[in-house]
LUMDODO-32812 format. One line per field, with one value per residue (C-alpha): x, y, z. Coordinates in steps of 0.25 Angstrom, whole numbers. Layout:
N
u	c(X, ...) $
v	c(Y, ...) $
w	c(Z, ...) $
END
This chain:
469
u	c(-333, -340, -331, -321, -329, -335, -342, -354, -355, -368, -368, -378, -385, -388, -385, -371, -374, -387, -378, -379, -365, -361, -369, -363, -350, -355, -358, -343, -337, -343, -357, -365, -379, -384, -391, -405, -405, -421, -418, -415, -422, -434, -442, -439, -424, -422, -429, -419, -407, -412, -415, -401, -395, -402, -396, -382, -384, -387, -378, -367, -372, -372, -382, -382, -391, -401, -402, -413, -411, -423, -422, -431, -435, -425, -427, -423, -423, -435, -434, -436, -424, -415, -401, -392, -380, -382, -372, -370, -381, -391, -405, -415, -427, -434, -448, -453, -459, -459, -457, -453, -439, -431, -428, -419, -430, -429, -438, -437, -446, -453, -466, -462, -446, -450, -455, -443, -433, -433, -423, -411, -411, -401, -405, -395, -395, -388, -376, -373, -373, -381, -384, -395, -400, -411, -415, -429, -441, -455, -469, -466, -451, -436, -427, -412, -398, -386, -376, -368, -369, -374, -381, -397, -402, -414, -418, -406, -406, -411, -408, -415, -406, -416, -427, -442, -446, -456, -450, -455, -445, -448, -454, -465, -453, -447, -460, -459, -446, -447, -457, -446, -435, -445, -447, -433, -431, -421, -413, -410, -418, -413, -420, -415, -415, -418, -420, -425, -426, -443, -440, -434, -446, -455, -445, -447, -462, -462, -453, -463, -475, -468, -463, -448, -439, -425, -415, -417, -406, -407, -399, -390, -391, -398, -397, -408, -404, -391, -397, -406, -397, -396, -413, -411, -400, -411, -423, -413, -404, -395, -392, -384, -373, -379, -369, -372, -385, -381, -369, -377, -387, -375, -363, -354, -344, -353, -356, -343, -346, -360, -356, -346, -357, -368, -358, -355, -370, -375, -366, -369, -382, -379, -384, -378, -373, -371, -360, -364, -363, -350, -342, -334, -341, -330, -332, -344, -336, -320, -315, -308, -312, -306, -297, -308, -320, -311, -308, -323, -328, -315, -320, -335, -331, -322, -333, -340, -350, -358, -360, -352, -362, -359, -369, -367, -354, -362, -374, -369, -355, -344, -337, -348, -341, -328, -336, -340, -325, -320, -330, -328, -312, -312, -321, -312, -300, -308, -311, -297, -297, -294, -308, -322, -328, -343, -341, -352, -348, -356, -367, -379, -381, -396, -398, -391, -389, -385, -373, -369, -367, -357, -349, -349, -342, -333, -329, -326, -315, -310, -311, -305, -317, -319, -332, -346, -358, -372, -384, -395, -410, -412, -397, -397, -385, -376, -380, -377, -364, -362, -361, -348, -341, -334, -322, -326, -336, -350, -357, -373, -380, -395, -407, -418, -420, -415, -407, -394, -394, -398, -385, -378, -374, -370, -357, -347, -360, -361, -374, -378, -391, -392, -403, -411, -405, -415, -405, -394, -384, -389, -389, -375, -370, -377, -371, -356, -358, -366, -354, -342, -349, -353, -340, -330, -324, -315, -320, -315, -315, -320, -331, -342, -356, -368, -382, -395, -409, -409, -419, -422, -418, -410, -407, -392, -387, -375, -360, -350, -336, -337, -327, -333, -334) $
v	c(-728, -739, -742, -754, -758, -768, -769, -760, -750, -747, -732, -730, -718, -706, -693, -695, -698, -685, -676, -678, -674, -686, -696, -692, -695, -708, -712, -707, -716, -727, -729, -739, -741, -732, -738, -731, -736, -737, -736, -722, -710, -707, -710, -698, -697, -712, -706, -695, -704, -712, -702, -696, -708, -709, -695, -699, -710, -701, -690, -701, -711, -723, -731, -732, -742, -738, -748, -746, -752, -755, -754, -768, -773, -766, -769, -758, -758, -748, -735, -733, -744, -739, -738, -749, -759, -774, -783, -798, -806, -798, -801, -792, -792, -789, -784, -780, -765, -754, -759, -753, -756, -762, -774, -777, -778, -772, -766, -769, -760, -771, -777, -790, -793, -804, -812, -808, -816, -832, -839, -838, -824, -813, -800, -790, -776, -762, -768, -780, -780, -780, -796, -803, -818, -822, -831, -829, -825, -821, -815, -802, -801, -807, -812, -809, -810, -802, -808, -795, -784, -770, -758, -757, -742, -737, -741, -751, -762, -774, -787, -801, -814, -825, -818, -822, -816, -806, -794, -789, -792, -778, -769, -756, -747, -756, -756, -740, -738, -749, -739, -728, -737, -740, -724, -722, -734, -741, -751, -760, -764, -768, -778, -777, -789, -800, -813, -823, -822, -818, -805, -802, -808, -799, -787, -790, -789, -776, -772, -775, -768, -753, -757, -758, -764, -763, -776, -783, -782, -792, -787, -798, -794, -805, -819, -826, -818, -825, -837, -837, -828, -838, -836, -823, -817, -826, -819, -806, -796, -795, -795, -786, -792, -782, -784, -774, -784, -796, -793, -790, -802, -812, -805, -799, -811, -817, -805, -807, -823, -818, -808, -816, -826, -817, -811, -824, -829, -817, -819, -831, -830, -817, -806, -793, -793, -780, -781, -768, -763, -757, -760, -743, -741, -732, -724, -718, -710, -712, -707, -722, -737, -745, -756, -768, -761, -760, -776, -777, -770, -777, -791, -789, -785, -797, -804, -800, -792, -785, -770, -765, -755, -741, -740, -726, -724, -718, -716, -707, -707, -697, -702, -708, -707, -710, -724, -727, -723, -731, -742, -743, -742, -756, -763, -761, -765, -777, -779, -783, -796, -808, -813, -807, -819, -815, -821, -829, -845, -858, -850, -859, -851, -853, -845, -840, -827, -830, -837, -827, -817, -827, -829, -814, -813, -824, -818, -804, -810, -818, -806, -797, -788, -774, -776, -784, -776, -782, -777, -779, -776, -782, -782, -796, -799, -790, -798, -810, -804, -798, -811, -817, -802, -800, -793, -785, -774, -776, -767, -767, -761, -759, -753, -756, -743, -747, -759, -753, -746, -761, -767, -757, -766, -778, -782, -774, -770, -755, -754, -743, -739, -742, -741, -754, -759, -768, -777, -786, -778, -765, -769, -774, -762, -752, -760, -759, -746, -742, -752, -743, -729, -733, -742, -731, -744, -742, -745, -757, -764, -779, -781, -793, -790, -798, -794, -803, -799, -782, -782, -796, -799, -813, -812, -813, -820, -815, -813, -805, -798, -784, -772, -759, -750) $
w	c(-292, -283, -270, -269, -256, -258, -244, -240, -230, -224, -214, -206, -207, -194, -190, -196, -209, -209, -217, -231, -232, -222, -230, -244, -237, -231, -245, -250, -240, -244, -238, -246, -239, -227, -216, -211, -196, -192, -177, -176, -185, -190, -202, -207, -202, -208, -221, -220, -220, -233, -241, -237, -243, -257, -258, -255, -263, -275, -273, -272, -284, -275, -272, -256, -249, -238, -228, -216, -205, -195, -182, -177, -164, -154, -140, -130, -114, -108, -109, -93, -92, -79, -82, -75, -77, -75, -72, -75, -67, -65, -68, -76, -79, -94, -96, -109, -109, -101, -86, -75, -71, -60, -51, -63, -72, -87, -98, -112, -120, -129, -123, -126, -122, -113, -124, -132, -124, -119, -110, -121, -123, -120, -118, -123, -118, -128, -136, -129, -113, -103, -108, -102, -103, -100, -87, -88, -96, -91, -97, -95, -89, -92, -83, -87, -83, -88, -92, -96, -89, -96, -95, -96, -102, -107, -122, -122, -134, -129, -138, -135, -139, -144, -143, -146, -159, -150, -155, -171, -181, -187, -177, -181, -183, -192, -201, -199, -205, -215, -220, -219, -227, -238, -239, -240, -251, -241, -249, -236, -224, -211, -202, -187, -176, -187, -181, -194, -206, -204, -201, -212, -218, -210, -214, -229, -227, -218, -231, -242, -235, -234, -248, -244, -254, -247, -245, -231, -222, -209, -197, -189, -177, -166, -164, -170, -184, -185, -181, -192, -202, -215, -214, -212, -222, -233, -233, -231, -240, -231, -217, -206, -196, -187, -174, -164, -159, -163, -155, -143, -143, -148, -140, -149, -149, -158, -169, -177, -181, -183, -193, -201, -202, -208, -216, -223, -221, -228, -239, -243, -245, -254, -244, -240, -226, -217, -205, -196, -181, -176, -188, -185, -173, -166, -179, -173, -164, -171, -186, -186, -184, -175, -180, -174, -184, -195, -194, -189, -204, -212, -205, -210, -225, -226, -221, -233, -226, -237, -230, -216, -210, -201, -190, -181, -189, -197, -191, -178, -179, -181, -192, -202, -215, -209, -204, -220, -225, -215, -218, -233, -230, -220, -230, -243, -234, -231, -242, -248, -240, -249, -246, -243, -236, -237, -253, -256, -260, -262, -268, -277, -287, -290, -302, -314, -312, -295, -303, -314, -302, -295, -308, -312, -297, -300, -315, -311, -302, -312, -324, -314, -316, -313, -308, -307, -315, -313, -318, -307, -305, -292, -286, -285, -296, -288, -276, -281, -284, -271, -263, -268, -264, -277, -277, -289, -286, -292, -299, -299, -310, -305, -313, -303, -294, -278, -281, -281, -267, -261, -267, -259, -249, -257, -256, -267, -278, -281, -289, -298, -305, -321, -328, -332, -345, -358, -361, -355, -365, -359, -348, -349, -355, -346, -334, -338, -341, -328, -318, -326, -323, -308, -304, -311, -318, -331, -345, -350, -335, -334, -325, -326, -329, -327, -332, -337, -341, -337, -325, -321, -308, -308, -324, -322, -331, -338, -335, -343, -343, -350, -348, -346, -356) $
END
């Protein structure tokens, strides 16, 4: 029986989630894409975890997504970084590579900081503080003033705020575990520190050279990406509110406006959207949220975020299954709010079958149907769907091998295999037949089907009420 949630949930996988046995129960609790997190693992270790999940996924009979998550260019303080506190006022200087420290000066381990940063920039230091601006910028050092005090430490995150494009959008690592995430068949690809819509470009092509065919997922997370974020959710699939560094090169006043926007941005232009970082965060350590996260997730699904995601929930905290379980159980209270905002409106519909899926969305309302069936190849039909948030679930119907694990995190669409059908009447029949089975729906419930030419992408172009027999 497919879940009255209608919201995703997306669990980061770790040492937490290693046992099988934890990973089933990750799975029971309502887990419906697991995120592979690039930056920590091996190839092998990150294989591991993949290959853990297409077992899950068939010992359950879903179809979970895999979604790996690249780690891009991450920049850290030197290595050989003394250990201090500075206050408000002080003056530091910024040299790129490793340099012997002191007299307030700084080493950032990349070659080429200085020519990251011009006169506008910040330089943000761990999650948010020490905060520098910058008074001056030289060949081969950076002036800066703090503004908030902090702690320096060795290897702390280091983010640049209008930064010149010096760094690569998609670093030699990244290319490595591309390689990795094409092995493992992932289904979703995260792309770290976007700043425009070109490197998503860029990731696409990287993508088809180690013959990767997972769904492109760019992650909100600096400045320049919401400044250019219509481009960039375009030439997406779908992007990722990512909070924790947009909250530390923005300050975090600005991260709830920000996500609302992208949410609704996102939306709009029919994409999947992905609201993570800190959503149960006391949860790594605690059996139960507090009462802030719980309206923190129940904002986002209101919101019509497609998916919530658990970061070290899940990944390293005490309480993994708990974190899904409560997760799920936030999002379906949310759920019943009289309006889920992220609805599509004022949508051209451009082709045929772009408008049959809005009035198969509009006529299960109206019919008081059970459900939507839709036969897809591609998983765009459902995605059409998806958009407008309809309040009946969405059955998908897919006969083309992969498809159904990349429309896990769509917004209310349960897919299920079914085998490739000669006619549109076969094809009809096999559907309602396959929705009844999968869904647990009685015979003789109502639901709307649509369907067009079996195997054609884009061939939509018919619209029925049948009940189920």
């Amino acid at each position: 029986m497919i879940p009255t949630r209608r919201t995703k949930i997306v669990a980061t996988l770790g040492p937490s989630t290693d046992d099988p046995a934890v990973l089933d129960r990750l799975v029971a609790a309502g887990m419906d894409c697991a995120r592979v997190n690039c930056s920590h693992g091996s190839a092998e270790e990150l294989l591991a975890r993949a290959d853990a999940v297409r077992g899950a996924a068939a010992l359950s009979g879903r179809s979970l997504g895999l979604l790996f998550d690249l780690q891009g260019p991450k920049l850290r303080l030197s290595a050989e970084t003394a250990p201090r506190v500075v206050e408000t006022g002080d003056v530091l200087t910024f040299t790129g590579g490793e340099v012997v420290e002191g007299d307030g000066r700084v080493a950032v381990d990349f070659p080429g900081f200085t020519r990251l940063c011009t006169e506008h920039s910040e330089i943000v230091i761990g999650d948010g503080v020490p905060r520098l601006a910058v008074a001056g910028v030289g060949a081969a050092e950076v002036r800066a003033s703090v503004v908030y005090p902090g702690a320096l430490a060795p290897r702390k995150g280091v983010n640049v705020t209008y930064a010149r494009p010096e760094l690569p959008a998609i670093t030699e690592k990244d290319l490595a575990d591309l390689e990795v995430a094409a092995q493992a068949r992932a289904d979703f690809v995260a792309l770290s520190f976007v700043r425009s819509a070109a490197d998503i470009e860029l990731l696409r092509a990287s993508m088809r050279d180690v013959g990767c065919r997972a769904r492109v997922i760019a992650k909100i997370e600096k400045v320049e990406a919401y400044e250019d974020l219509d481009d960039i959710i375009a030439v997406s699939d779908g992007v990722m509110v990512a909070r924790g560094d947009y909250g530390v090169e923005a300050g975090v006043a600005r991260v709830p406006l920000m996500q609302k926007d992208t949410i609704k941005r996102a939306t709009q232009q029919g994409k999947l959207v992905i609201t993570a970082t800190q959503m149960l965060e006391s949860m790594i350590q605690a059996a139960e949220p507090t009462r802030a996260e719980v309206a923190d997730v129940a904002n986002a699904v209101i919101d019509g975020t497609s998916a919530v995601m658990l970061s070290a929930e899940t990944s390293v905290g005490r309480y993994p299954v708990e974190a899904v379980r409560t997760m799920a159980e936030i999002a379906v209270a949310a759920e019943e709010a009289p309006e889920i905002h992220g609805r599509a409106h004022g949508i051209v519909h451009d082709t045929p079958a772009a408008a049959i899926m809005h009035a198969a969305v509009e006529l299960a309302e109206e019919v008081d149907a059970a459900a939507i069936v839709v036969p897809t190849s591609t998983g765009g039909a459902p995605r059409a769907c998806a958009k407008y948030r309809p309040r009946r679930p969405l059955i998908a119907l897919v006969h083309q091998e992969g498809v159904a694990e990349q429309l896990a995190l769509e917004w209310g669409v349960y897919a299920t295999p079914m085998e490739h059908s000669d006619s549109v009447d076969d094809l009809i029949d096999a559907a309602l037949v396959g929705a009844r089975d999968f869904a647990a729906l009685a015979p003789g419930a109502r639901v709307v089907i649509t369907a067009g030419r079996a195997g054609m992408a884009g061939g939509t172009n018919l619209i029925m009420v049948r009940e189920l027999p």
